[in-house]
C-alpha positions as a LaTeX table, in Angstrom:
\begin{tabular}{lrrr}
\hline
Residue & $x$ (\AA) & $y$ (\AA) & $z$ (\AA) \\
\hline
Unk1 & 0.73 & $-7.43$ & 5.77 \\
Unk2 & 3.29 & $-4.89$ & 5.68 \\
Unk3 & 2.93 & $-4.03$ & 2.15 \\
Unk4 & $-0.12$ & $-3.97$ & 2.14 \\
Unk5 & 0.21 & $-1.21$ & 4.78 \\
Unk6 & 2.17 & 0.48 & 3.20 \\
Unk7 & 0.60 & 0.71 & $-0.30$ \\
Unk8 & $-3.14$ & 2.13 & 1.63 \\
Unk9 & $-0.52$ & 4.88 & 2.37 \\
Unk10 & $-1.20$ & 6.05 & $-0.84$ \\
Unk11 & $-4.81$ & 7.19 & $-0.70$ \\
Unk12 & $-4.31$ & 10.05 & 1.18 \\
Unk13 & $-1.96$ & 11.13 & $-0.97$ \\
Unk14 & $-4.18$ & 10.74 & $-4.57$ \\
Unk15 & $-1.39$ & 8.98 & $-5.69$ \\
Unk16 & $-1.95$ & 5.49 & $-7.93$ \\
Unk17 & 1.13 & 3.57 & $-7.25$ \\
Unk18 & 3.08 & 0.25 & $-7.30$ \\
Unk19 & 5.50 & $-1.48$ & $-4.86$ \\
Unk20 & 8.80 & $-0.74$ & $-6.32$ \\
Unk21 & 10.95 & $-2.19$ & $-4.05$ \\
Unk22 & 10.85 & $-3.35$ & $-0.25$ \\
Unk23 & 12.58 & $-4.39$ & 2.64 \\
Unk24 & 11.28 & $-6.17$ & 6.09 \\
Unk25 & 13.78 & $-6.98$ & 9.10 \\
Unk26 & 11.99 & $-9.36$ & 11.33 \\
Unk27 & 13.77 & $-8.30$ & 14.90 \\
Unk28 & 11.13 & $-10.55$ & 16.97 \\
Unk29 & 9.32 & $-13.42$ & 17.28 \\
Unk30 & 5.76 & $-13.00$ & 16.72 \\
Unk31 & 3.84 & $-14.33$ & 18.95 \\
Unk32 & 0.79 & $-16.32$ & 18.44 \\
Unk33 & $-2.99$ & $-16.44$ & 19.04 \\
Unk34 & $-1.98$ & $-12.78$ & 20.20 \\
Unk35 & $-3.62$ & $-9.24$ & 18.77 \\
Unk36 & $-0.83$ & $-7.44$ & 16.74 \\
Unk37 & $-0.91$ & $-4.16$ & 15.39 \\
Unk38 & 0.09 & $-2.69$ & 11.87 \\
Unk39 & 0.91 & 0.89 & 11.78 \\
Unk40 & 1.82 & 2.72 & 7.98 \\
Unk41 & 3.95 & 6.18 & 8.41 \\
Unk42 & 4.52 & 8.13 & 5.31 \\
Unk43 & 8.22 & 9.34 & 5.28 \\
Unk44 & 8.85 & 11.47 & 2.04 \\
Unk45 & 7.98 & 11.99 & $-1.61$ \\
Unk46 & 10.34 & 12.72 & $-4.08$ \\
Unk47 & 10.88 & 16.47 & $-5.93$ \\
Unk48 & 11.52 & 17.82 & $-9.07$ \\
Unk49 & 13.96 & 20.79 & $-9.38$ \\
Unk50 & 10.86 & 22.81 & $-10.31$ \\
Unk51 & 9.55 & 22.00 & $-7.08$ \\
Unk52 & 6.54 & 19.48 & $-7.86$ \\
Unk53 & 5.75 & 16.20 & $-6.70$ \\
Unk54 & 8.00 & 13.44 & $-7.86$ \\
Unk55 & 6.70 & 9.79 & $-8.76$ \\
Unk56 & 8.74 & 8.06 & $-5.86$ \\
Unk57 & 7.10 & 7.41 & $-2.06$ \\
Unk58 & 9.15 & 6.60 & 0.69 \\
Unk59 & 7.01 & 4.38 & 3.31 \\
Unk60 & 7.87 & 2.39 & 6.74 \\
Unk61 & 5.56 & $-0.47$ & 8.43 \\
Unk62 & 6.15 & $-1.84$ & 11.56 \\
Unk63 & 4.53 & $-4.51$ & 13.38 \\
Unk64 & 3.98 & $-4.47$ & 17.07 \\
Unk65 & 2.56 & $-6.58$ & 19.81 \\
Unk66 & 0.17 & $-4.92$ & 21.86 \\
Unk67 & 2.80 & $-3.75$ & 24.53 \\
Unk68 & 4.40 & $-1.67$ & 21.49 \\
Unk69 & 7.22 & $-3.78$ & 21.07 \\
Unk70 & 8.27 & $-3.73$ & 17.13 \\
Unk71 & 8.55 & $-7.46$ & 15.81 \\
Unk72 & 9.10 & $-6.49$ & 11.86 \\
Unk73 & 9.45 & $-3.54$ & 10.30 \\
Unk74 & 9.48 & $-2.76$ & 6.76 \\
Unk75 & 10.82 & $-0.13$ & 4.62 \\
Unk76 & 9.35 & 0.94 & 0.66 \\
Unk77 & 9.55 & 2.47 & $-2.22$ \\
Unk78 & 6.33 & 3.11 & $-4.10$ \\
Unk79 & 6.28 & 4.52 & $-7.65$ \\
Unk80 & 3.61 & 6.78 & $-8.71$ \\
Unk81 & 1.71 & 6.00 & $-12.13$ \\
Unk82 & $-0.29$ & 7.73 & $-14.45$ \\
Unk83 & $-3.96$ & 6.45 & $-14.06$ \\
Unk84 & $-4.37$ & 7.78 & $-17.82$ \\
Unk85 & $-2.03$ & 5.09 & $-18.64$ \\
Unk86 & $-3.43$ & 2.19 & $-16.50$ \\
Unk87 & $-6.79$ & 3.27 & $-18.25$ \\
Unk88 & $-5.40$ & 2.98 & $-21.63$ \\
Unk89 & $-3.71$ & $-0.03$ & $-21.00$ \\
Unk90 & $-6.73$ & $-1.91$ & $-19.93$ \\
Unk91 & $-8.70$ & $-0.40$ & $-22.77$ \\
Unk92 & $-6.30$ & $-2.41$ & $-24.90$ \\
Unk93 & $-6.06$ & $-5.52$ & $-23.19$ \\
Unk94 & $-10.37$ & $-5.66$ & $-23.14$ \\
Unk95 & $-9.90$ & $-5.21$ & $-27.28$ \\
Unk96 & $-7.73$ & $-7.73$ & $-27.55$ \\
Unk97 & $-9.72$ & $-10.01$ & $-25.43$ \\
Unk98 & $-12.79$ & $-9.35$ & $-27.04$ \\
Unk99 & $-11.13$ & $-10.38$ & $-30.29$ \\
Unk100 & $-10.53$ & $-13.75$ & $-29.29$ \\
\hline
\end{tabular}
């Protein structure tokens, strides 16, 4: 749940990107049969000297009980990727499928 949190951070930002790395700390017990909230926080993208966007997201999760109490919270790194590349990368694996 947490990563998945975190990654629908990335629509707002237009960015296409992939969990790069990630890190939860479960402080409490989580209790059950209960309603539990997920809350996503963007915290930073990276720069380039020239001053555009960089390819690396910084995210946090947490997950509270209803009081607010955080029971896990989870820390990311998302790395953006080209959707040019995704789409030509596809493109190739549907040839080589279709040549089978």
């Amino acid at each position: 749940m947490i990563d998945e949190a975190m990654s629908k951070l990335n629509r707002p930002l237009d960015a296409l990107a992939m969990t790069r790395s990630m890190e939860i700390d479960y402080l409490r017990p989580s209790p059950l049969h209960t309603p539990l909230v997920l809350v996503g926080m963007h915290l930073s993208r990276s720069v380039h000297p020239d001053g555009s966007a960089g390819r690396k997201l910084f995210h946090l999760a947490e997950l509270r009980s209803e009081d607010g109490t955080v029971l896990a919270r989870g820390k990311g790194l998302f790395v953006v990727i080209d959707p040019a590349l995704v789409e030509a990368a596809l493109g190739r694996e549907m040839a080589r499928k279709g040549r089978h």
